[in-house]
C-alpha positions as CSV (number, residue, x, y, z in Angstrom):
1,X,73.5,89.3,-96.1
2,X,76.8,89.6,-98.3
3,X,79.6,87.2,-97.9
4,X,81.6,88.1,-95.2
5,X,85.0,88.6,-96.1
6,X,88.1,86.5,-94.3
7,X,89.4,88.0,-91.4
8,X,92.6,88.6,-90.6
9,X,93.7,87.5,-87.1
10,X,97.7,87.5,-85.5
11,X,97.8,86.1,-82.2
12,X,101.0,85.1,-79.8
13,X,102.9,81.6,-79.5
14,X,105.3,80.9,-77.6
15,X,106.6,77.6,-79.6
16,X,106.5,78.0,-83.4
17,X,106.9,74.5,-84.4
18,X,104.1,73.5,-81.5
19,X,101.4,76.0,-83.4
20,X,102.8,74.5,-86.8
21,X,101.7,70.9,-85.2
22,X,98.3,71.9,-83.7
23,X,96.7,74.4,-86.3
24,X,98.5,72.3,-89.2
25,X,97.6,68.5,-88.2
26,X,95.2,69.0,-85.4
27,X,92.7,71.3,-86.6
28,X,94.4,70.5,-90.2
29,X,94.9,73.9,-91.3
30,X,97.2,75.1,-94.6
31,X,99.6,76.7,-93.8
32,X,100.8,79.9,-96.1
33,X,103.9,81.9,-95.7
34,X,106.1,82.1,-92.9
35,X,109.3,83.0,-91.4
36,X,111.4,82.4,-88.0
37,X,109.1,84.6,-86.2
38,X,105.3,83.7,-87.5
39,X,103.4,81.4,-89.3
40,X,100.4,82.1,-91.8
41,X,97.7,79.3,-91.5
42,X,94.0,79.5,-93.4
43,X,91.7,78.9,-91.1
44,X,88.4,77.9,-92.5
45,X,89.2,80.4,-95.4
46,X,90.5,82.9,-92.8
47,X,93.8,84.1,-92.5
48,X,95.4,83.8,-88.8
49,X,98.8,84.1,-88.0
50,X,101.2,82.7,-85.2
51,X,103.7,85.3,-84.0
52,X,106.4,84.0,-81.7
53,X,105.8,85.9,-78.9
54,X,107.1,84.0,-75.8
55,X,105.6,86.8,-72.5
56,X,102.4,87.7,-74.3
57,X,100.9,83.8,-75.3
58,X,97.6,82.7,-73.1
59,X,95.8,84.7,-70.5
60,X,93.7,83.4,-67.4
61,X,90.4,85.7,-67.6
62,X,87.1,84.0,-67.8
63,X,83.5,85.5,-68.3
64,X,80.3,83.1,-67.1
65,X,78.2,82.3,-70.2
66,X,75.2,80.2,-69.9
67,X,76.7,78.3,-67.2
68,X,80.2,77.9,-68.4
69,X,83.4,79.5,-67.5
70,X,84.3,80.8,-71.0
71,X,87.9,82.1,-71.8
72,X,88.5,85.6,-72.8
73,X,90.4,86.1,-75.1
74,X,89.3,83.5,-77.5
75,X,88.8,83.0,-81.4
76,X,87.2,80.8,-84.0
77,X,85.3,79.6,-86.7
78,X,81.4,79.5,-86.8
79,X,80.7,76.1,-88.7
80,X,78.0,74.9,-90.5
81,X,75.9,72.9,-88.5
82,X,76.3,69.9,-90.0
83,X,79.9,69.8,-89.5
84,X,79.7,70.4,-86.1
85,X,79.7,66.6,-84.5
86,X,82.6,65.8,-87.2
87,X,84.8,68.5,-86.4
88,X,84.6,67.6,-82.3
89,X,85.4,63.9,-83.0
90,X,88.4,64.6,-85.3
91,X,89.4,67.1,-82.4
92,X,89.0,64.2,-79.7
93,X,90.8,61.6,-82.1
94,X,93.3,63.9,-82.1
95,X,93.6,64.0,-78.3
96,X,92.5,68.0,-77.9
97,X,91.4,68.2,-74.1
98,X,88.1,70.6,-74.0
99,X,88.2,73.5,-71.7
100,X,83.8,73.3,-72.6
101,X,83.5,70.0,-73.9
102,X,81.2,70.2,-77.3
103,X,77.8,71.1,-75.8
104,X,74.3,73.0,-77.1
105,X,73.9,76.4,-75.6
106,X,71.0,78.5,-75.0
107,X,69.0,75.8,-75.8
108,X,65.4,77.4,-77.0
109,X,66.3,80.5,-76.9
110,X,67.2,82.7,-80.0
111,X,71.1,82.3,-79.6
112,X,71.0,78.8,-79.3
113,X,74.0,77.2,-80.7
114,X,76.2,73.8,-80.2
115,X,79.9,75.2,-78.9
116,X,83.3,73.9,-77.9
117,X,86.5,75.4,-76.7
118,X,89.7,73.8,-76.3
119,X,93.2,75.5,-76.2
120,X,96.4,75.6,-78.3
121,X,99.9,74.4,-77.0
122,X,100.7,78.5,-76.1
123,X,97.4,78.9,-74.1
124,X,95.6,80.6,-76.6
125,X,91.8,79.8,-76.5
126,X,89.4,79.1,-79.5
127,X,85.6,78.6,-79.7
128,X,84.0,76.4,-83.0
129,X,80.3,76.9,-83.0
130,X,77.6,76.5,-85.0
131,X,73.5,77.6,-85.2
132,X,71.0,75.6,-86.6
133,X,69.6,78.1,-88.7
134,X,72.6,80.5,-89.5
135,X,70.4,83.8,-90.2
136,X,70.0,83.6,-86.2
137,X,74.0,84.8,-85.9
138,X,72.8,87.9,-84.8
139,X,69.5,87.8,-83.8
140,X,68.7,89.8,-80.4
């Protein structure tokens, strides 16, 4: 499989200095160019951007996944596994309240994968996960 390339992601705020905060200390992102109205961060390589967009930040929908209420929308980073563990205790040290607290899902089965979701200040939700053996990504 060839290196994926970074993805490009804008996504609504409602608070630009409270995305600056969370994506730049909390989840320690850089942070790239920006303006009054948005805010490039790399995200794991990624390019994401915060757009102030008061009406449109967060959304309510949720889809049941293995036994968990999952957000949708969401976004994120699949990790390698042995960053997983680190990455949810800098979260917690950090004082990021889980919406799925850092778990294994589909355990045995061909997707399984250790998850998390937590939410930034505008609402917006994000997954981290991670598989054991990464070739399994996509596996059916």
């Amino acid at each position: 499989m060839p290196t994926p390339a970074p993805f490009h992601l804008a996504f609504p705020v409602d608070d630009l200095a409270a995305a600056r905060d969370f994506y730049g200390r909390v989840l320690g992102c850089p942070e790239g160019r920006s303006s009054d109205e948005w805010i490039d961060f790399d995200l794991f390589g990624h390019q994401i951007v915060a757009h102030l967009a008061p009406r449109r930040a967060g959304a309510g929908h949720h889809n049941a996944v293995d036994g968990h209420d999952v957000p949708v929308p969401h976004f994120g980073v699949v990790l390698p596994w042995d960053d997983f563990d680190a990455f949810a205790a800098r979260l917690r040290a950090q004082g990021v309240r889980f919406v799925i607290e850092p778990c294994i899902r589909f355990a045995g089965q061909v997707g399984e994968q250790a998850t998390m979701f937590f939410r930034d200040p505008a609402g917006n939700a994000l997954e981290f996960k991670a598989f054991r053996d990464p070739s399994r990504l996509f596996a059916k």
